[in-house]
Backbone bond lengths (Angstrom), bond angles and torsions (degrees), N, CA, C in turn:
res aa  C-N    CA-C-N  psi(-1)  N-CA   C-N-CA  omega(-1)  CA-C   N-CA-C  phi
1 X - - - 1.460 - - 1.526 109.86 -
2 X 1.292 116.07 131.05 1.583 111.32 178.99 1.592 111.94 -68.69
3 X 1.305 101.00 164.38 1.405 89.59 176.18 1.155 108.97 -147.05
4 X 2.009 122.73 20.05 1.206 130.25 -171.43 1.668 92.13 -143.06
5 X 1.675 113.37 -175.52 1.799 103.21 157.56 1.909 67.91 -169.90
6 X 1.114 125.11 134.61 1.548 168.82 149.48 1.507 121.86 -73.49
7 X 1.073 122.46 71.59 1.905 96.39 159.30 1.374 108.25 58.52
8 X 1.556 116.82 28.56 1.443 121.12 148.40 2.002 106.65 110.70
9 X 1.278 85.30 -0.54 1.933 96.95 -178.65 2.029 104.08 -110.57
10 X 1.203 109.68 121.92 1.550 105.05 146.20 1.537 112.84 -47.00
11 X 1.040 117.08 158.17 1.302 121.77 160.70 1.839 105.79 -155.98
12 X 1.467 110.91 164.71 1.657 111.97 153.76 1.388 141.19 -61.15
13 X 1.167 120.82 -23.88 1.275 160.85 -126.89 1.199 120.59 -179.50
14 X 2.165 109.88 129.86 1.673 115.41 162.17 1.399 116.26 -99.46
15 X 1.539 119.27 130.28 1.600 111.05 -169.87 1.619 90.16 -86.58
16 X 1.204 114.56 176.00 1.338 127.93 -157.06 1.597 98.76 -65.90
17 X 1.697 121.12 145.24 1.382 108.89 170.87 1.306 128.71 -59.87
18 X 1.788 134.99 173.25 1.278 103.15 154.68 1.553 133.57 -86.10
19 X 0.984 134.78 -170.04 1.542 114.45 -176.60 1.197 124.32 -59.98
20 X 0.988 148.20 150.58 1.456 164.75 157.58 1.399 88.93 -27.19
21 X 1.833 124.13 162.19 1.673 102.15 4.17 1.705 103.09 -80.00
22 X 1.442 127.30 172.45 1.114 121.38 169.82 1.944 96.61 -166.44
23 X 1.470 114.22 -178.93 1.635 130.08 -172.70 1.531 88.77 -126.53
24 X 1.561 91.25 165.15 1.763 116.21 177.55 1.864 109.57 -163.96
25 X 1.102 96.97 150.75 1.558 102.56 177.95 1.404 98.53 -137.77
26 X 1.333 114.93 138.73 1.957 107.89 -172.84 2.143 88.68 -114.93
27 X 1.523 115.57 115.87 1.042 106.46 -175.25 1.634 106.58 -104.46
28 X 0.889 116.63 162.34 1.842 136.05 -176.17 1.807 106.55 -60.55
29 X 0.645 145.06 124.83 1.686 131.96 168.66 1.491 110.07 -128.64
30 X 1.518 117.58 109.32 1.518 109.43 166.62 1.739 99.75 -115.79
31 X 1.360 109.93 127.13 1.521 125.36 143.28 2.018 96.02 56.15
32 X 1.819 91.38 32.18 1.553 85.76 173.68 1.744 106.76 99.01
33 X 0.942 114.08 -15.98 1.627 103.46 -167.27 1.826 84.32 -119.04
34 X 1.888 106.42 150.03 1.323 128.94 -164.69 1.361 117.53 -110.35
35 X 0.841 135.86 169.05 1.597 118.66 148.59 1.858 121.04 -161.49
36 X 1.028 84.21 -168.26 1.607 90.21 -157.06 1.114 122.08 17.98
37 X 1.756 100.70 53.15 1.705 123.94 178.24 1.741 119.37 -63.21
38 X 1.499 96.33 -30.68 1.805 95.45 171.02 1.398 123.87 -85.08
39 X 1.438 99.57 -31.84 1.780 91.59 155.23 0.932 154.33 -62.70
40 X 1.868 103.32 -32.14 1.689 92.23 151.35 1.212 119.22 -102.28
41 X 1.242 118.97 11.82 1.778 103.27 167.96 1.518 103.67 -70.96
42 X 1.968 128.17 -31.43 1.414 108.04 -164.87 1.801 80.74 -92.12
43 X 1.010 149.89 -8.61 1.508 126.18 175.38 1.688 90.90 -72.73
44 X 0.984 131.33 -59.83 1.569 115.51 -160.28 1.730 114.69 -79.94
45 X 1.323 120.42 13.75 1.373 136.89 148.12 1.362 119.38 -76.13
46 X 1.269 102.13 -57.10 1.870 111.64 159.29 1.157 101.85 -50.29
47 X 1.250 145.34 -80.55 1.866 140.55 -138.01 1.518 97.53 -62.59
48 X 1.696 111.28 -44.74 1.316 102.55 -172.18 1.458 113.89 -79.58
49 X 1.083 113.07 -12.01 1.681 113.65 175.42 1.855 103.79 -67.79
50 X 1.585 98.35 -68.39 1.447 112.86 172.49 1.915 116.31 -18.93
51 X 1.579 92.22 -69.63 1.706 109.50 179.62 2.104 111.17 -55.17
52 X 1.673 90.59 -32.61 1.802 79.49 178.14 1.767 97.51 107.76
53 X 0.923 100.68 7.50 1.654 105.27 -159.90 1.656 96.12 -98.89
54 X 1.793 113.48 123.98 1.353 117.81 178.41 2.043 117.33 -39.43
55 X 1.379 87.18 144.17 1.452 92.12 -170.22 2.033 94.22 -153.29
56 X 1.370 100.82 142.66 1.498 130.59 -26.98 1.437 131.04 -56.53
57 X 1.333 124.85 164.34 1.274 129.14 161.03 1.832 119.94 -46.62
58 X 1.481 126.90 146.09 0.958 133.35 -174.26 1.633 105.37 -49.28
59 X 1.213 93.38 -52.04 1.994 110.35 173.94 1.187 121.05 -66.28
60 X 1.287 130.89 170.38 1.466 127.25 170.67 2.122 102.90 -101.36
61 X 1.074 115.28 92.32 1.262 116.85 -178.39 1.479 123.70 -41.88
62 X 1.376 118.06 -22.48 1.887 130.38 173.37 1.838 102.04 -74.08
63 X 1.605 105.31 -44.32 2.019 110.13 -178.18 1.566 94.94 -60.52
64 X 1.895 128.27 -46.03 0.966 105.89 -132.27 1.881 89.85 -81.09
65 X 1.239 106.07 -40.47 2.110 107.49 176.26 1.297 97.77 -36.60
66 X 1.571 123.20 -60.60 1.836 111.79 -156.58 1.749 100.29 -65.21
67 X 1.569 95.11 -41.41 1.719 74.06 179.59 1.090 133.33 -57.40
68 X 1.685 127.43 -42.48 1.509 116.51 162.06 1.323 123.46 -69.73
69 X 1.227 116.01 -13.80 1.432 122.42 168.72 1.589 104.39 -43.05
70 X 1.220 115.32 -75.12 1.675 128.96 -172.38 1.552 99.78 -58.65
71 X 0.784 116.15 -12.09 2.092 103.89 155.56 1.103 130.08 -85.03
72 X 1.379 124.92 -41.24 0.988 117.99 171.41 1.521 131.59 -60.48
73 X 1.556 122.44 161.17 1.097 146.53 -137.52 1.648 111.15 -125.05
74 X 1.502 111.91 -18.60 1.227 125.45 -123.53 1.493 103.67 -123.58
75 X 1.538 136.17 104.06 1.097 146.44 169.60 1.621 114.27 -8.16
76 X 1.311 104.62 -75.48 1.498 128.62 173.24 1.550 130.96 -110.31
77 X 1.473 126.21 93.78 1.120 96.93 -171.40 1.854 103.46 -145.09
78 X 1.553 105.62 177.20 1.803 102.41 -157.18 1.167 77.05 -121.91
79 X 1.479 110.68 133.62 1.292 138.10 156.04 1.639 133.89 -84.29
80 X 1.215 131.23 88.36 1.925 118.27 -157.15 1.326 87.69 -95.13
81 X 1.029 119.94 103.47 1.528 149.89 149.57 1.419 113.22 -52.12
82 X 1.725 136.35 85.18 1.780 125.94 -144.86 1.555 85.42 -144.79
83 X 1.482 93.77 132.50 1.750 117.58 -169.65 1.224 79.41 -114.63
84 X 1.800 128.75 108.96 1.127 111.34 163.47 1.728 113.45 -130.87
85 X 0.969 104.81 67.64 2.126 108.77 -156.52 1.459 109.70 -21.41
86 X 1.363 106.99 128.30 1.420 124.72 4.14 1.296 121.05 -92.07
87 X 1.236 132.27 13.65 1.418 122.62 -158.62 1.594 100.14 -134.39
88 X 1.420 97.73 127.80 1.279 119.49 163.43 1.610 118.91 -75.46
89 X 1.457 114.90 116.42 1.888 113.43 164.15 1.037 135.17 -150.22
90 X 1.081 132.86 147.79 1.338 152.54 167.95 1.513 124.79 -91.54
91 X 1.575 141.55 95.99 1.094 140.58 156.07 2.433 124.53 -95.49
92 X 1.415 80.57 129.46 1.244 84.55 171.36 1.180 126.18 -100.88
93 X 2.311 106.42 145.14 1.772 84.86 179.51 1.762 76.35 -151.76
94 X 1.519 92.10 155.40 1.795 113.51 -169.15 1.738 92.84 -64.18
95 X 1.286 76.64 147.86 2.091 89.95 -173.52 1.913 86.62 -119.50
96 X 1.493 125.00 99.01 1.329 134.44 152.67 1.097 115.63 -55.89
97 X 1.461 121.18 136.73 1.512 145.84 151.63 1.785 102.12 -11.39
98 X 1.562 108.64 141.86 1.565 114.14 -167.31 2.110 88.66 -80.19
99 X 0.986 92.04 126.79 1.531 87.00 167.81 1.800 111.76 -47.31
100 X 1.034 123.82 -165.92 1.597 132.04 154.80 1.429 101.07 -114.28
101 X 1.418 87.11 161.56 2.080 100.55 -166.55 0.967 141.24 44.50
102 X 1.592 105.15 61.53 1.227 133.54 -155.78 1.892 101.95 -56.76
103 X 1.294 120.52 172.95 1.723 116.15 -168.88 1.766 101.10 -178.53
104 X 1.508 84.08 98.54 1.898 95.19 -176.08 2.275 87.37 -94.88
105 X 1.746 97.56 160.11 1.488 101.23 142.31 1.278 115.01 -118.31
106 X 1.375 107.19 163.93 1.875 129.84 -157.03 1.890 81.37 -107.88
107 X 1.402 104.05 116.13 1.516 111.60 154.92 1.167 114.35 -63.88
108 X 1.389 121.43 163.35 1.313 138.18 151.92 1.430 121.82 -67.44
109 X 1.449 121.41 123.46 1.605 118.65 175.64 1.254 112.59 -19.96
110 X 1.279 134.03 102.77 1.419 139.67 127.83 2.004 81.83 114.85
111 X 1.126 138.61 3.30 1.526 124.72 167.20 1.511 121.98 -30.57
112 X 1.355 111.19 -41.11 1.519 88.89 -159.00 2.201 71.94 -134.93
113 X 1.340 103.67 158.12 1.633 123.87 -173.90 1.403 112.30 -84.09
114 X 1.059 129.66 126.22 1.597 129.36 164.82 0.820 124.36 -53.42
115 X 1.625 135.80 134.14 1.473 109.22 158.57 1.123 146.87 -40.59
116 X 0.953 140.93 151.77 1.859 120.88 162.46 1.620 102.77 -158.16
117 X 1.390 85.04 141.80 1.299 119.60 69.72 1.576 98.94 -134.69
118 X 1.448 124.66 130.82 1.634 110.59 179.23 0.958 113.51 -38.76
119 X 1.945 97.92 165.98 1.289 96.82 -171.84 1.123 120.48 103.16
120 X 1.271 134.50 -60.42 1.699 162.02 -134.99 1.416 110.65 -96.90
121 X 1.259 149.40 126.00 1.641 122.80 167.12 1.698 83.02 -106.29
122 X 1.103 109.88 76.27 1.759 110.54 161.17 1.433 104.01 -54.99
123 X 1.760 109.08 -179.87 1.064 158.28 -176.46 1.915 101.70 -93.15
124 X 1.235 107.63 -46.43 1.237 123.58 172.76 1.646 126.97 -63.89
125 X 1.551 102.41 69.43 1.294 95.68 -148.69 2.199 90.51 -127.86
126 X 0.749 106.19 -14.74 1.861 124.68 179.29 1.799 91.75 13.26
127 X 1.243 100.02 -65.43 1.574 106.35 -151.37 1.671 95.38 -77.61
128 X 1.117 102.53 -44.03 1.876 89.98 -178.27 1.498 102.62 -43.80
129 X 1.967 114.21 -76.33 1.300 118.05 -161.53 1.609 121.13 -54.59
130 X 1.484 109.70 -19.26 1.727 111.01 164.66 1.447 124.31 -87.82
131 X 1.093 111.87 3.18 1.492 107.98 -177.38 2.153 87.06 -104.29
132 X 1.691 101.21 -49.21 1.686 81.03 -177.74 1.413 120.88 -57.07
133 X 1.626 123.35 -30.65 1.451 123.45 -179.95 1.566 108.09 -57.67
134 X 1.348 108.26 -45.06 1.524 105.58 168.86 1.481 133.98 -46.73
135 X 1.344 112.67 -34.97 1.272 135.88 -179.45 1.148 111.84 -85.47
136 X 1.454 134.62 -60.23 1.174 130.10 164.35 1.807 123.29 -34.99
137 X 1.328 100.48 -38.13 1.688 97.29 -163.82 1.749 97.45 -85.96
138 X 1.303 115.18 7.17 1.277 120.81 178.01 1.983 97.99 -92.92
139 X 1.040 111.44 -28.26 1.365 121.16 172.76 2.078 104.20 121.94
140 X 1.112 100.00 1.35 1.512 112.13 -161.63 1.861 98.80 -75.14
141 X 1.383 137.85 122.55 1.312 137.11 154.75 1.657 121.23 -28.39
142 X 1.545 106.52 -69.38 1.305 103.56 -168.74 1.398 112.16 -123.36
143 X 1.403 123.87 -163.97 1.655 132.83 169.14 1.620 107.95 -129.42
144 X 1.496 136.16 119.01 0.851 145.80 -168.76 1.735 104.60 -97.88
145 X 1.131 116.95 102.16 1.539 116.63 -164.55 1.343 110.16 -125.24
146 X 1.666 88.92 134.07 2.020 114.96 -162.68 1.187 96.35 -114.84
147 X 1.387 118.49 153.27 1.556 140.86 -153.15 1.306 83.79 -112.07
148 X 1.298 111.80 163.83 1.627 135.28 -176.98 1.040 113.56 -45.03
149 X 1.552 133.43 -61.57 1.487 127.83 141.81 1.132 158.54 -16.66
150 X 1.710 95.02 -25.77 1.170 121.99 175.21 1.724 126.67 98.71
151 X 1.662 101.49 4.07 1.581 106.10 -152.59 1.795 69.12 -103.34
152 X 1.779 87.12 152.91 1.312 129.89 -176.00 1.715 105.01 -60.34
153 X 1.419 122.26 134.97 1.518 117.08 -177.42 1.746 115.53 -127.90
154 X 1.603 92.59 -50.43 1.969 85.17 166.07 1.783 70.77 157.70
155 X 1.790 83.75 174.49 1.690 90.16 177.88 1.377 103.50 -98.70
156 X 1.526 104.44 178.47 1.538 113.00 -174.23 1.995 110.83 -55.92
157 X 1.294 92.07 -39.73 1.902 74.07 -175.69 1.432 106.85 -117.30
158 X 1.399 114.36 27.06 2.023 118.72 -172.08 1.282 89.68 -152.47
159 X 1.973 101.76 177.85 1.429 103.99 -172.79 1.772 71.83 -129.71
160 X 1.284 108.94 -177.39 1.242 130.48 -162.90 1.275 132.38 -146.02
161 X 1.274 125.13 141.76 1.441 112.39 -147.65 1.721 89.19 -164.58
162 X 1.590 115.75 120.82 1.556 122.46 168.98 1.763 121.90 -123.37
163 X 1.231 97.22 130.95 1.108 119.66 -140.36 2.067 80.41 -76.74
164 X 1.288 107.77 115.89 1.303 107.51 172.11 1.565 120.35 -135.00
165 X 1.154 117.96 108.00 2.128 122.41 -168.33 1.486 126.85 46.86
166 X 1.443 97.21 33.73 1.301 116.92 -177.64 1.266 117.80 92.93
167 X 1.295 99.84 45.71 1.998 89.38 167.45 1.569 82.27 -173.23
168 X 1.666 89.32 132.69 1.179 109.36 162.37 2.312 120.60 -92.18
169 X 1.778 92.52 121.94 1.177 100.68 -141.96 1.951 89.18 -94.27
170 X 0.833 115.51 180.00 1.274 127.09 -166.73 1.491 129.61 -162.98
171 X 1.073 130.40 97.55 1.601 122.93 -172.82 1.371 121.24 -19.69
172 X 1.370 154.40 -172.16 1.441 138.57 125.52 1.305 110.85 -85.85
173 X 1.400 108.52 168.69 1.207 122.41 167.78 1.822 127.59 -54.57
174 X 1.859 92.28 -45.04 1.322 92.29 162.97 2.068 139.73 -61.87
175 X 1.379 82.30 -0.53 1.737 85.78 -173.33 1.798 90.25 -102.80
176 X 1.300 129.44 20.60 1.415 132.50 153.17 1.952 102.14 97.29
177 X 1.078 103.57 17.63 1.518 98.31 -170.84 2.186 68.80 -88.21
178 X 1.982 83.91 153.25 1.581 120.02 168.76 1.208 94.94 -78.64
179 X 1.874 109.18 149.37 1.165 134.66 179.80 1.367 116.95 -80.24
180 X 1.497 121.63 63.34 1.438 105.50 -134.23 1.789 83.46 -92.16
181 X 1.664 105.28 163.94 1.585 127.42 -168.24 1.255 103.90 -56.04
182 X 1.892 119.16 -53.97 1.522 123.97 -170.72 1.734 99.68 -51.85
183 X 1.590 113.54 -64.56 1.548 117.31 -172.92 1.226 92.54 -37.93
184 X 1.378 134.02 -93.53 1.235 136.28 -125.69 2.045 101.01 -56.63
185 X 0.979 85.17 -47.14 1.767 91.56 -179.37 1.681 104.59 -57.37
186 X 1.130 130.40 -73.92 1.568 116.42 163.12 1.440 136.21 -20.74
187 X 1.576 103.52 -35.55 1.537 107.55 -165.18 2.194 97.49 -83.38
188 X 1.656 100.08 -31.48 1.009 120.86 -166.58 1.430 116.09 -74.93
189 X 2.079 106.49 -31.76 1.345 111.48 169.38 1.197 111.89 -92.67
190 X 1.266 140.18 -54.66 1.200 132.37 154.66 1.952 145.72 -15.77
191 X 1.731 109.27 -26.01 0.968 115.50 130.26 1.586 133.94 -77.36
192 X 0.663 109.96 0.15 1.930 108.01 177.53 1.201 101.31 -116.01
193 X 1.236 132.96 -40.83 1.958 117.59 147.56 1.317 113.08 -150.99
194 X 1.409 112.16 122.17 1.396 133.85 -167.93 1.523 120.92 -58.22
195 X 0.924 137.92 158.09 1.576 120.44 -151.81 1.790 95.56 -108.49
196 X 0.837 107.12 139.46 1.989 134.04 -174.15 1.450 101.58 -120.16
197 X 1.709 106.19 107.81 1.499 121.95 -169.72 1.945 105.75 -103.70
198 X 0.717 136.10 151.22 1.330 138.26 178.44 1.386 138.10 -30.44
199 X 1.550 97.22 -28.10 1.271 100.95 153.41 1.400 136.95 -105.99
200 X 1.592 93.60 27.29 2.032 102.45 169.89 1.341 105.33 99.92
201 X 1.497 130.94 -18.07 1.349 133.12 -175.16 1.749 106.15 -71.18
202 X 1.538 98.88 146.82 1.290 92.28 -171.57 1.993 90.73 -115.75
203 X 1.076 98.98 151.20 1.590 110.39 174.83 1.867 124.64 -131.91
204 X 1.348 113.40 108.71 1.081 128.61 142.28 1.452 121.28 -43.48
205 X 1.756 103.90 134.38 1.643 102.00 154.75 1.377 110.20 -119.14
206 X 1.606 109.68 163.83 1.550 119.79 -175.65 1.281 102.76 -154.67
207 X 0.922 122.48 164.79 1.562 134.99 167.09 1.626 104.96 -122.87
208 X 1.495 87.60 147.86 1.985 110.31 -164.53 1.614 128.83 170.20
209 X 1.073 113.93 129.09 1.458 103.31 -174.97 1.077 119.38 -30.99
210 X 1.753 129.32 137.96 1.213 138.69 173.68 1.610 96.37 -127.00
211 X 1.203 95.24 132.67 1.769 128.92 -176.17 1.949 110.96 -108.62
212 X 1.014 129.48 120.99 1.415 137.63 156.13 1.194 112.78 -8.31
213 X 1.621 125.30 -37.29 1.752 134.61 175.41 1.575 102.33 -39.22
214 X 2.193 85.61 -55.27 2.230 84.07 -154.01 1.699 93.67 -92.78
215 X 1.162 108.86 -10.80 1.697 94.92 169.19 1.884 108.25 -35.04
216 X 1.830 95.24 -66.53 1.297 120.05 169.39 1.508 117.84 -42.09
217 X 1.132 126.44 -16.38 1.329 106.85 -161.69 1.775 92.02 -128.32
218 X 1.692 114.33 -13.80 1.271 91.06 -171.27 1.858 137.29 -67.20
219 X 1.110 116.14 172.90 1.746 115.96 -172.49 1.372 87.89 -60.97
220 X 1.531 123.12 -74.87 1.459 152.26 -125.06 1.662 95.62 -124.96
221 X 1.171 128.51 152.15 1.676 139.73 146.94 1.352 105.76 -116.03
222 X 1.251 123.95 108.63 1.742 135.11 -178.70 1.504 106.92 -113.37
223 X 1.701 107.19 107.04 1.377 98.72 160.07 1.959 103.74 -119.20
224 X 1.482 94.61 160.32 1.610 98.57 -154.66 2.030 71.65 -145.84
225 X 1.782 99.82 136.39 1.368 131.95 145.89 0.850 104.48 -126.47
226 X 1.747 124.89 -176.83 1.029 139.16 -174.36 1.942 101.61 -93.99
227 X 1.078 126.70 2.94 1.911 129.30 178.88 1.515 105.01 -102.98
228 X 1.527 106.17 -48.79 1.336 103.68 -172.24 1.840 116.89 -92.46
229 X 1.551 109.82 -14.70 1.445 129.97 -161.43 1.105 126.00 68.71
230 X 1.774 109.58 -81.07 1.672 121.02 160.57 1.659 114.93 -121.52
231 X 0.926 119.18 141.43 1.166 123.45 174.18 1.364 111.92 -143.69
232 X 1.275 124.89 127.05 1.634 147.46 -168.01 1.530 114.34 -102.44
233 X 1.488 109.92 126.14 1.773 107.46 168.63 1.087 78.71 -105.90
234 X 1.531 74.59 154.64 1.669 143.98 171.44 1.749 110.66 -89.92
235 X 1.690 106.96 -56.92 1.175 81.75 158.08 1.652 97.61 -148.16
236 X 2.025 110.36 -160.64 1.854 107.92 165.74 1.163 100.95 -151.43
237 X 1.193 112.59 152.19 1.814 116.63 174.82 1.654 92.51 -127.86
238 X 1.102 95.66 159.93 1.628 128.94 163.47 1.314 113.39 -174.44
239 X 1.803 103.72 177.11 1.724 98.86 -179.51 1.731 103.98 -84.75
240 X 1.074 117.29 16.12 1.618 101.11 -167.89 1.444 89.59 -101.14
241 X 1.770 119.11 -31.19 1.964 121.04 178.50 1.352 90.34 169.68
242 X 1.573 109.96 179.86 1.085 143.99 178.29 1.502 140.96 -142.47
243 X 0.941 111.71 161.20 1.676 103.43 -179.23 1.862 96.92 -147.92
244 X 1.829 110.15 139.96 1.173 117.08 179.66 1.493 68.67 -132.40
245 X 1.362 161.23 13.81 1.754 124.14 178.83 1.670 108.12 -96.54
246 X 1.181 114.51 6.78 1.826 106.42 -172.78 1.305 111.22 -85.71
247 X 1.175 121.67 157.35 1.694 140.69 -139.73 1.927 84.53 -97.89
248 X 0.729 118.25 -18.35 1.704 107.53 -167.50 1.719 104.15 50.24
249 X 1.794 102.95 -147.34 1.548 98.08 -177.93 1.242 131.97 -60.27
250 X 1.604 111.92 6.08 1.614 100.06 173.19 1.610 114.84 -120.34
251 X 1.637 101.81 34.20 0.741 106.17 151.29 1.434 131.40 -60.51
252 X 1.845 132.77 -176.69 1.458 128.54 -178.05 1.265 104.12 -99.48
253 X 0.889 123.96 -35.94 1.844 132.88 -170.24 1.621 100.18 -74.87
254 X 1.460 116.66 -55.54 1.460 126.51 174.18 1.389 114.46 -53.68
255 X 1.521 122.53 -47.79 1.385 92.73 167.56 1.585 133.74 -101.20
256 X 1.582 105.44 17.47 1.362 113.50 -175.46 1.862 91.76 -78.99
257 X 1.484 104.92 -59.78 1.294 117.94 170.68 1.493 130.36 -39.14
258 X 1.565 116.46 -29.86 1.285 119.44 169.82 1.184 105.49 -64.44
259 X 1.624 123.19 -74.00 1.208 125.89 -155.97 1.467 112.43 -53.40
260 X 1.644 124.47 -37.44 1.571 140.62 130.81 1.312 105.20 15.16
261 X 1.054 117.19 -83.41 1.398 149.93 -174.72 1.684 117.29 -54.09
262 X 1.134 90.73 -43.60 1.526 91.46 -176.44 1.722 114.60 -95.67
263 X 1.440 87.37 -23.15 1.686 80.09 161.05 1.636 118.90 -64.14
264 X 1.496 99.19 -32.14 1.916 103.21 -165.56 2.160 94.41 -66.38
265 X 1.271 89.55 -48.04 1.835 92.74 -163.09 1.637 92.65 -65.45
266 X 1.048 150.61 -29.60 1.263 143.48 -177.51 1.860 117.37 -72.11
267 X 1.429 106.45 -13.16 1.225 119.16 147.53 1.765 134.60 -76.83
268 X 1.185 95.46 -27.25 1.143 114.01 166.19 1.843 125.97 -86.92
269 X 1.331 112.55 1.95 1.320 101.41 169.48 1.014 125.68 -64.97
270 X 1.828 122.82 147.58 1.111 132.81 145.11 1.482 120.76 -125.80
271 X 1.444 102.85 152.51 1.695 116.46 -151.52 1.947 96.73 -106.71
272 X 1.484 95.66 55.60 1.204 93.23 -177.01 1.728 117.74 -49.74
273 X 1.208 120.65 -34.75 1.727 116.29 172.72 1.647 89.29 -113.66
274 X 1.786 115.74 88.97 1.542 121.24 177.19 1.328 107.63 -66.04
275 X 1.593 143.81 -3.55 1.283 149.11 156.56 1.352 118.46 -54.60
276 X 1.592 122.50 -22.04 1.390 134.31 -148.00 1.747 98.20 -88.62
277 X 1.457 114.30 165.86 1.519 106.28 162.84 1.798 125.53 -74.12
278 X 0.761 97.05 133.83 1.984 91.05 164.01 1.566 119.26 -17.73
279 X 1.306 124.98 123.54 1.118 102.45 179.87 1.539 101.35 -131.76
């Protein structure tokens, strides 16, 4: 079964990229079918426009997903879709079940560098992907990363959103958090009808500086990509504090918000290999 496609070839295997700078979009794959395939094809039209980087690609970037799409084997799986000139690629890798009790760490103001130029899901990412490898091998899910100031921005591979007196709050864009597909669709459904969690509470979203205070104080910690959707801690450490008391996925907001979610991406399918089963 392939598990890569190159500049117009399947292959087993991705050989190393070439250097930066370059864009990426990591898309959802069940049992052949894609989604929120137009959103990141026009975000990764933007990054490469943004960066200066020839556009379009030699390939058609929508053929090259369905084509590895229809190989795979694989219940759940993430597709990195990477425009990196000259070579267009796609590698796949199995996306496992969210553990329970989920466990991000809280950087230190300004520790590790943003990408940039905002906006961008570059290639140029060093400090994100070494601070999450770090974290991970500690057993921890994500990295919760604060800007020089100290105000809250999103984690290395999600954006983030805490559920505070009824509104689910959200960094801005301008404090360098990515425009990621799940946010924007939440912020977008959520004004046209506000989300109603199990116990009758109704929730607004907004975007706005978030400070270390409401980290501390929030109900819920919600981070949402477009692979995982929503995903809920349980708990976070850093040296500035911590929290082990949050509900993770059984929380009310987390699973009102999942299912949220999956209604929006289920509008968004495409049956890139339409031969495949339902997934």
């Amino acid at each position: 079964m392939a598990r890569a496609w190159v500049d117009g070839r399947l292959c087993d295997a991705l050989a190393p990229e070439p250097a930066p700078p370059g864009v990426f979009e990591t898309v959802r794959c069940a049992a052949g079918a894609l989604f929120f395939v137009d959103e990141h094809l026009a975000r990764l039209e933007h990054g490469a426009r943004t960066l200066g980087l020839p556009w379009p690609p030699p390939f058609e970037p929508r053929a090259a997903l369905a084509s590895l799409a229809c190989q795979l084997d694989l219940a759940a799986a993430a597709l990195r879709l990477a425009w990196t000139p000259p070579r267009l690629s796609v590698l796949a890798r199995e996306v496992p079940p969210l553990a329970a009790g989920l466990s991000a760490e809280l950087t230190a103001a300004g520790e590790v560098e943003l990408p940039a130029p905002f906006g961008v899901k570059t290639t140029r990412r060093a400090d994100y992907d070494r601070r999450r490898a770090e974290a991970q091998r500690r057993g921890a899910f994500e990295v919760l990363v604060r800007a020089r100031d100290g105000a809250l921005v999103e984690g290395t591979a999600t954006n983030l959103f805490l559920a505070l007196e009824g509104e689910l709050v959200t960094p801005p864009l301008a404090s360098g958090a990515l425009p990621g597909v799940v946010r924007a669709r939440i912020l977008t459904e959520l004004e046209r009808e506000p989300l109603r969690d199990a116990l009758g509470r109704v929730w607004r979203a907004r975007e706005r500086s978030l400070e270390l205070v409401e980290l501390l104080a929030a109900e819920e910690v919600l981070l949402t990509n477009s692979v995982r959707r929503v995903a809920a801690l349980a708990r976070w450490t850093g040296a500035d504090g911590a929290r082990d008391d949050l509900p993770g996925a059984g929380g009310p907001v987390a699973r009102a918000l999942h299912a949220r979610v999956e209604h929006l991406e289920s509008a968004t399918r495409w049956d890139g290999c339409p031969a495949s089963p339902a997934g």
